[in-house]
C-alpha positions in Angstrom: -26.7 37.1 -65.4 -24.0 36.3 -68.3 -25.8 38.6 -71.2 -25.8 41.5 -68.4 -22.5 41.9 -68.2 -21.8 41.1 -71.6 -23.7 44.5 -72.6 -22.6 46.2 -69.4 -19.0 45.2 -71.9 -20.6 46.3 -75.2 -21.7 49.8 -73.2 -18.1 50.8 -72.4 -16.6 50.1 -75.5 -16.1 52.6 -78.7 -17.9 51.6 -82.0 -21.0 51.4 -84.0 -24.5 52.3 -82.1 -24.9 49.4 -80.3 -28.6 49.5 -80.9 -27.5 48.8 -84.6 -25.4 46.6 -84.0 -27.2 44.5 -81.6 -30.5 44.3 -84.3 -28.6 43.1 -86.8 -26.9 40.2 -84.7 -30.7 39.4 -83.5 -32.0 39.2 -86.8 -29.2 37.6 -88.8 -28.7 34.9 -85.7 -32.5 34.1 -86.2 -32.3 33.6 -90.0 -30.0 31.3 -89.6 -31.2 29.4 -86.9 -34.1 29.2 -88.5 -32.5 27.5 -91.8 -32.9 30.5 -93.4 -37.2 30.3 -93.5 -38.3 34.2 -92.8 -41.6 32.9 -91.5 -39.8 30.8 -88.5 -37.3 33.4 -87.6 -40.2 35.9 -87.5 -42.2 33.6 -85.3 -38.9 33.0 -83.2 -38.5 36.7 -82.9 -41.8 37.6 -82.3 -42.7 39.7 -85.3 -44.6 39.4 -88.6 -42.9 37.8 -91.2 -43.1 41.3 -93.5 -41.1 43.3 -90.1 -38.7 40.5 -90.4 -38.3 41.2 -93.9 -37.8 44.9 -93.1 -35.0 44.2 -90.6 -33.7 41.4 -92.8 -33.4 44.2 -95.8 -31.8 46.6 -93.7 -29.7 45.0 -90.9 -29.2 41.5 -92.8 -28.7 39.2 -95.7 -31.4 40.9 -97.7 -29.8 44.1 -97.8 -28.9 46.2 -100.8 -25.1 46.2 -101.0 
């Protein structure tokens, strides 16, 4: 399986927490693909629309910088 090795990759490496990292890849890749419409990419993901707003504030777009 292609994603296995891919984070067998991301295990080895030095960085961020992956865990971190890999949320806000998930949720930002999801916004998007959804057009930017939180109640689709919450759907896609799986989750409410106000977790996906959570995750959007802190991992994403929506964040306070």
């Amino acid at each position: 399986m292609v994603i296995g090795s891919q984070l067998d990759r991301l295990f080895t490496s030095p960085g961020e927490p992956l865990f971190d990292a890999l949320k806000q890849l998930i949720v930002g890749q999801a916004y998007r693909h959804s057009a930017y419409n939180q109640v689709r990419a919450a759907e896609l993901l799986g989750v409410t629309r106000n977790v996906l707003r959570t995750l959007l504030k802190r991992h994403g777009p929506l964040g306070e910088r």
